[in-house]
Residue, then its C-alpha position, 0 to 999 in steps of 0.5 A: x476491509x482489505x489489510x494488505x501487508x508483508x508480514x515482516x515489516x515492523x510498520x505492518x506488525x504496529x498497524x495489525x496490533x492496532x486494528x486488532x487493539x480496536x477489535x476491527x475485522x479484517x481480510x489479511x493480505x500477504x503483498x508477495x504471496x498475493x501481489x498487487x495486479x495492476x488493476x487492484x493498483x489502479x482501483x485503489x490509487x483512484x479512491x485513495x486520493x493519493x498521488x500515485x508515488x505514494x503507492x511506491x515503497x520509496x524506501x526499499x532496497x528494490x526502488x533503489x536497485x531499479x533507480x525508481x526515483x529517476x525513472x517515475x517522473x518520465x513514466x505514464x500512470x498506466x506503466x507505474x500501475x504495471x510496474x507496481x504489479x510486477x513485485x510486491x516489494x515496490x508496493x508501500x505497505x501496509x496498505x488499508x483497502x476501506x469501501x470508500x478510501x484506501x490508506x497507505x503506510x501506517x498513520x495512527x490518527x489517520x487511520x483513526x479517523x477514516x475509520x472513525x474511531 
């Protein structure tokens, strides 16, 4: 599995310390050092059955410079995508990449349950 994180984010510290709590094995994935392409985004919000705002770091200083939330509802998927692979701060961390579902932001009993523990 893929654990895409920005190694600061006190979210992404908890969801690392609980996967290595469970002895899970991972691929560790710095967001700004090795952001997100448009095409990672798009694979990634189609298997994750999410809505694609879920993808947006709604509550980071760049989403807020960029007035993302007046912007997003008159935006095609496709330019999102692209927007989302401009910056990895935009990006909701951490984000979980699993064979078959992709998880974002840090939900302890989701996270359980999708990897059936």
């Amino acid at each position: 599995m893929l654990f895409v994180e920005y190694p600061k984010c006190s979210t992404c510290k908890k969801a690392k310390a609980w996967l290595d709590a469970h002895g899970l094995t991972y691929t560790d994935r710095h967001i700004v050092g090795k952001n997100p392409t448009a095409a990672e985004v798009k694979k990634w919000h189609k298997r994750s059955g999410l809505p694609l705002k879920r993808f947006f770091n709604t509550s980071g200083m760049l989403y807020r410079e960029m007035g993302l939330s007046k912007k997003l509802p008159n935006m095609t998927e496709e330019e999102m995508y692209k927007l989302l692979a401009t910056d990895g701060m935009l990006v909701k961390r951490p984000i979980l990449v699993l064979e078959d579902s992709v998880l974002t932001g840090f939900q302890e009993a989701e996270w359980a349950k999708a990897l059936g523990l």
